[in-house]
Every structure is written in structure tokens, then in C-alpha cells.
KEBA-864359 format. One line per 4 residues: their letters; for each residue y, z, x of N, C-alpha, C, O. Coordinates in Angstrom, 2 decimals, always signed. Layout:
BEGIN
a	Y/Z/X/Y/Z/X/Y/Z/X/Y/Z/X; ...
END
This chain:
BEGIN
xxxx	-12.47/+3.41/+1.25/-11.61/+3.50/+2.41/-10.16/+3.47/+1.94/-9.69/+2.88/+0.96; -9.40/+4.38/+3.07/-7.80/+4.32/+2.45/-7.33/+3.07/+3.16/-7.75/+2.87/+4.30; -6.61/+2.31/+2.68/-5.69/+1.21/+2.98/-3.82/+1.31/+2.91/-3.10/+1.24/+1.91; -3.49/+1.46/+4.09/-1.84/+1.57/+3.67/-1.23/-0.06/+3.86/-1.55/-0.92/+4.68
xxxx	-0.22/-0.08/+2.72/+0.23/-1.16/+2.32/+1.64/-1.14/+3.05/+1.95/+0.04/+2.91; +2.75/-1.78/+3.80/+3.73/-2.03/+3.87/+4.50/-3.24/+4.02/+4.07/-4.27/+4.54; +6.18/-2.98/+3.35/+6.23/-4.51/+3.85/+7.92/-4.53/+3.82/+8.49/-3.50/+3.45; +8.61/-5.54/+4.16/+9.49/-6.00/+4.46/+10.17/-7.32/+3.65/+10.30/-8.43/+4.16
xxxx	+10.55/-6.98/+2.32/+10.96/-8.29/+1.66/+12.09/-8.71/+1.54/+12.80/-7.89/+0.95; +12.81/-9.99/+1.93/+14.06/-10.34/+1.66/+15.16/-10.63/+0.59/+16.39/-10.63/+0.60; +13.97/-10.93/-0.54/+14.52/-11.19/-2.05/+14.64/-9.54/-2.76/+14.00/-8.58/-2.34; +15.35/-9.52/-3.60/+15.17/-8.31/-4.46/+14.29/-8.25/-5.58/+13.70/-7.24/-5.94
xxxx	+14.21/-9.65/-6.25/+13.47/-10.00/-7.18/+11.50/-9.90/-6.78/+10.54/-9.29/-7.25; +11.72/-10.79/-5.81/+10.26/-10.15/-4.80/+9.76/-8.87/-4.55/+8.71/-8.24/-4.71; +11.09/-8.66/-4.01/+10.28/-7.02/-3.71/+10.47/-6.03/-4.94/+9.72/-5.07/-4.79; +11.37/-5.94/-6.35/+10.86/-5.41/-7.36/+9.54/-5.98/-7.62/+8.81/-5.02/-7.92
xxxx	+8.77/-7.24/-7.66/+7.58/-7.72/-7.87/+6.45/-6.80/-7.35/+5.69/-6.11/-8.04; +6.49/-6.91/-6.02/+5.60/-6.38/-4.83/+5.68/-5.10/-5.37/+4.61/-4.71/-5.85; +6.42/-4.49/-5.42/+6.40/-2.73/-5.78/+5.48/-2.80/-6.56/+4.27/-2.61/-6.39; +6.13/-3.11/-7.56/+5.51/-3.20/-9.19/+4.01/-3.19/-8.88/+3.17/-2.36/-9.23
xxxx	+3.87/-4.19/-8.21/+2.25/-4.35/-7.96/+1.46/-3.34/-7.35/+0.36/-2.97/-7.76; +2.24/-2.80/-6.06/+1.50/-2.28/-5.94/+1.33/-0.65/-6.41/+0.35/+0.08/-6.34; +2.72/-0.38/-6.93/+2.52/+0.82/-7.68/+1.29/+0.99/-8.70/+0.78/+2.09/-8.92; +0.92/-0.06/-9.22/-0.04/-0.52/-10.28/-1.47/+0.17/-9.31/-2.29/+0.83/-9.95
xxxx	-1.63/+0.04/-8.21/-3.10/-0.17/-7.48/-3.06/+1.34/-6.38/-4.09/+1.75/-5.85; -1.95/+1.91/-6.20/-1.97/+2.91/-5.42/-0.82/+4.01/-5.59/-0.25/+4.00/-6.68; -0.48/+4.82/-4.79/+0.60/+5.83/-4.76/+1.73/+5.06/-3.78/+1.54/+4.03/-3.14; +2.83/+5.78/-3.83/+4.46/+5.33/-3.04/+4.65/+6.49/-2.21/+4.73/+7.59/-2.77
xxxx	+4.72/+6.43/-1.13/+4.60/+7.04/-0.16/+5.96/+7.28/+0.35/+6.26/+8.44/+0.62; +6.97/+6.17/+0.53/+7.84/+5.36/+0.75/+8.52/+4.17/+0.31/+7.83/+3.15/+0.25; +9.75/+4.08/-0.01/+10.38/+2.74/-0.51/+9.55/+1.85/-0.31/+9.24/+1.37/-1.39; +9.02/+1.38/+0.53/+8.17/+0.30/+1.38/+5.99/+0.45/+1.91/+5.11/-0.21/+2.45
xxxx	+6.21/+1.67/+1.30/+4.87/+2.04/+2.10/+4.25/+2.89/+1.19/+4.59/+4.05/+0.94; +3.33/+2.27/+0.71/+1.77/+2.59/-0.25/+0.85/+2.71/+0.26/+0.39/+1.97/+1.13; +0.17/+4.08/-0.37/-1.51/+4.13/-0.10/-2.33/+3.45/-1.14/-1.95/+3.39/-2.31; -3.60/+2.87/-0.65/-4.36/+2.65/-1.79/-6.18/+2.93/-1.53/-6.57/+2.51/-0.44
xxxx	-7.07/+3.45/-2.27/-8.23/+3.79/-1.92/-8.98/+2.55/-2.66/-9.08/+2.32/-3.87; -9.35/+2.01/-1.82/-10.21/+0.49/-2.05/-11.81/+0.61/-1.08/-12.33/+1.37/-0.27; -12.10/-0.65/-1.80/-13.21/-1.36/-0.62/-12.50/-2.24/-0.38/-11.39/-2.46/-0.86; -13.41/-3.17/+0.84/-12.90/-4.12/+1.59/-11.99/-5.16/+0.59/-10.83/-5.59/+0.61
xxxx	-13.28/-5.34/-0.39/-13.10/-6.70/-0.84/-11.72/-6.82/-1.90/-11.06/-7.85/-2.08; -11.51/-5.63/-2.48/-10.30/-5.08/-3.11/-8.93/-5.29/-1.92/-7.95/-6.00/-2.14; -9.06/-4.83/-1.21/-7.98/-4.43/-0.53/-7.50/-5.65/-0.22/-6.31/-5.90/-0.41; -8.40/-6.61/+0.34/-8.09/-7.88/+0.44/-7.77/-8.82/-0.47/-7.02/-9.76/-0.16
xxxx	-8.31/-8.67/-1.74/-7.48/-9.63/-3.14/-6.14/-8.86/-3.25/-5.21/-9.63/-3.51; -5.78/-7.63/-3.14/-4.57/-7.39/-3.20/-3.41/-7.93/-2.14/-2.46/-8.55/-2.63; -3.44/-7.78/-1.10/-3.08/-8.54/+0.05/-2.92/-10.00/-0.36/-1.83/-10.56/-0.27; -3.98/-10.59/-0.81/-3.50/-12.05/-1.56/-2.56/-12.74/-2.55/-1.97/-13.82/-2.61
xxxx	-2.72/-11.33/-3.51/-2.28/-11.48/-4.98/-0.49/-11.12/-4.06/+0.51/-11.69/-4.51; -0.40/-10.29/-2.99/+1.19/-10.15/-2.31/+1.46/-11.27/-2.21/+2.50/-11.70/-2.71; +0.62/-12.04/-1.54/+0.89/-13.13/-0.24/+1.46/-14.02/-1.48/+2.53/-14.46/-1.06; +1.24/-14.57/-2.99/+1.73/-15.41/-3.80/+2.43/-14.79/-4.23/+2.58/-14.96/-5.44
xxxx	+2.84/-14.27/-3.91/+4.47/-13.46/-4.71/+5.50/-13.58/-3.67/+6.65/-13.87/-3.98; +5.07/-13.33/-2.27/+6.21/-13.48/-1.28/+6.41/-14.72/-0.99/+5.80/-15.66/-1.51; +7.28/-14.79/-0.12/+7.58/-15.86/+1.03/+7.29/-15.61/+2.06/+7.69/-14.66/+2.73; +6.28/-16.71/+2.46/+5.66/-15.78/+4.15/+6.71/-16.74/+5.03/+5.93/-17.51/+5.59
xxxx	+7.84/-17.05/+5.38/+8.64/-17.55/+6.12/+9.82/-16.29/+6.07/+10.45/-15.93/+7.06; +9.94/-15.86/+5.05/+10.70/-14.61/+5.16/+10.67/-13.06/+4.87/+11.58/-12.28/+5.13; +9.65/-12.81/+4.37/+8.66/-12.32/+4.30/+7.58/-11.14/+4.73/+6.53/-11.60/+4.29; +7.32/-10.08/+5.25/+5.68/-9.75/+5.79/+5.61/-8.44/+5.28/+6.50/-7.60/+5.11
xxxx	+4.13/-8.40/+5.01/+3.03/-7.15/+4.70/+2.27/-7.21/+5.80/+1.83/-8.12/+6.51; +2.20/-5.75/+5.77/+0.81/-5.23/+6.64/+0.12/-4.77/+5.87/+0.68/-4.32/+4.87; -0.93/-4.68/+5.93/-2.01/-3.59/+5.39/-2.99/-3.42/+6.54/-3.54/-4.29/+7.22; -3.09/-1.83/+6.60/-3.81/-0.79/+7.60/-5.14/-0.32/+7.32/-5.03/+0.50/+6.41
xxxx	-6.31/-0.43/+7.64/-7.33/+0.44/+6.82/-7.35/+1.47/+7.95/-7.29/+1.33/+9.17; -7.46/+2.84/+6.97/-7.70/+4.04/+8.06/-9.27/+4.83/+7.47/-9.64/+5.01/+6.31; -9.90/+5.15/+8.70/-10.48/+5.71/+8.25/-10.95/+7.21/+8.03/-9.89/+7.79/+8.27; -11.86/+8.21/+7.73/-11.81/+9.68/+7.37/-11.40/+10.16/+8.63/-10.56/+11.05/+8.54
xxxx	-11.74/+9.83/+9.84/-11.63/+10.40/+11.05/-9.94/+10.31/+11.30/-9.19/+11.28/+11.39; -9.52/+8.66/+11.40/-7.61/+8.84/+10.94/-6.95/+9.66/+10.29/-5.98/+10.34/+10.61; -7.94/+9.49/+8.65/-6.49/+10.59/+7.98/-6.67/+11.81/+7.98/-5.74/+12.49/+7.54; -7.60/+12.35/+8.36/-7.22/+13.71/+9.14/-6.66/+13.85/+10.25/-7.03/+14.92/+10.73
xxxx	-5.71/+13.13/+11.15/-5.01/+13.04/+11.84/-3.49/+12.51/+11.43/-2.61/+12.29/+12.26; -3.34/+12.36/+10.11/-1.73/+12.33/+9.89/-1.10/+13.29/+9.73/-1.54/+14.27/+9.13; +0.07/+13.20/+10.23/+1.11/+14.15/+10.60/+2.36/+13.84/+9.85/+2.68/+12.66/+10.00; +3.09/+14.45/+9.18/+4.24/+14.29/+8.66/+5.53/+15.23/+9.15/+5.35/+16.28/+9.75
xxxx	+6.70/+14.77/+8.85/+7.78/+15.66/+9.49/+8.85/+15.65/+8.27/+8.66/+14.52/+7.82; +9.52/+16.03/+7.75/+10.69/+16.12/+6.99/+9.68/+16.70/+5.10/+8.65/+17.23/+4.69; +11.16/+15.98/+4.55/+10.98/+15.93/+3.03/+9.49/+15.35/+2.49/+8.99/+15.83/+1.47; +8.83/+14.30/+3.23/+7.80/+13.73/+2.21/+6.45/+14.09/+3.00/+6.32/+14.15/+4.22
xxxx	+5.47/+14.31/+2.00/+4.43/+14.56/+2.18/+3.35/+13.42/+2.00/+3.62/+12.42/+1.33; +1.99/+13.60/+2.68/+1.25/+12.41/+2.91/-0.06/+12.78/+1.83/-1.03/+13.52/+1.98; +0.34/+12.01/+0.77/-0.44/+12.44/-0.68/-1.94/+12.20/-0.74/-2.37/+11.05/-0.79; -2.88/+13.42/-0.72/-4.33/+13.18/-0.67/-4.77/+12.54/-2.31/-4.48/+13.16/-3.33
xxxx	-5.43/+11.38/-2.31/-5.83/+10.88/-3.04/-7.08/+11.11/-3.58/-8.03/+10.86/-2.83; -7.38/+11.60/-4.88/-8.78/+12.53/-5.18/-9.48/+12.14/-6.12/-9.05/+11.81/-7.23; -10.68/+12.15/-5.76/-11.34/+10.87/-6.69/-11.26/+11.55/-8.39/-11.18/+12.71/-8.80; -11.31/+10.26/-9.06/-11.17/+10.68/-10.56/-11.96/+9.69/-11.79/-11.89/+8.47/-11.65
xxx	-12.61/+10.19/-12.82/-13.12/+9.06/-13.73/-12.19/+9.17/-14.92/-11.64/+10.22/-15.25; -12.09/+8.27/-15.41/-12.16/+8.02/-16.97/-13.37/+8.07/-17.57/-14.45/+7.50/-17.43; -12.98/+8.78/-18.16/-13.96/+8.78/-19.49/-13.36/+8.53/-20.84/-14.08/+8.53/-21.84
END
């Protein structure tokens, strides 16, 4: 399932953190707003691993799960495009 990540951080040091992270686990969509293709249980340790990096008094993430029927319903307008994520192995 796709999961979009966003958030709102007050520190700079934090939110270089948070990026960092989650650039690590998904694509940048937006300054603020990541896709990531997870299961539940993923999506949710990531969400955690945020939550100890921020300050939840100043602070907040969302994370969205959408599903196949949603993201064939996103729509974009301007410069950025809404990046299809395609499955891949290592070998």
C-alpha cells in the first residue's frame, strides 16, 4: 500500500533529520510531502522512528494510506508530477 508522509517541523535541525529519514524509505514529492510503498506494519515503525525525532508539542506528521482505487484518482496541476512507484528487486 502507498502511504503519504507529511509534516510540519519547527526546528531546522529536526526537520533536516525527518527528511533525511524519510528520503531514506520513499520518494519527495514536496519540501514536506513523501510517498512511501509499505505494509501496515512498516508504515507504522516509520511514523514512530518520526515521532522520536520530533517534538510533538511543536511538531506534526500525518501519514495517509491510499489505496489502488485513490491513486488512480490523483490529480496534479503545475510543475510537479505525482511519481508512480514501480516495483523493483535487487539482486
Amino acid at each position: 500500500m502507498r502511504y503519504m508522509y507529511c509534516y510540519d517541523i519547527s526546528n531546522a535541525k529536526r526537520l533536516r533529520t525527518i527528511a533525511k529519514v524519510l528520503k531514506q524509505k520513499g520518494i519527495r514529492i514536496q519540501r514536506s510531502f513523501f510517498i512511501c510503498d509499505f505494509d501496515y506494519v512498516k508504515a507504522i515503525e516509520l511514523l514512530n522512528e518520526i515521532k522520536d525525532i520530533m517534538n510533538v508539542h511543536k511538531d506534526s506528521i500525518f501519514m495517509y494510506g491510499t489505496c489502488d482505487a485513490c491513486q488512480s484518482k490523483v490529480s496534479s496541476i503545475g510543475d510537479g508530477a505525482f511519481q508512480v512507484l514501480e516495483d523493483f528487486r535487487i539482486i
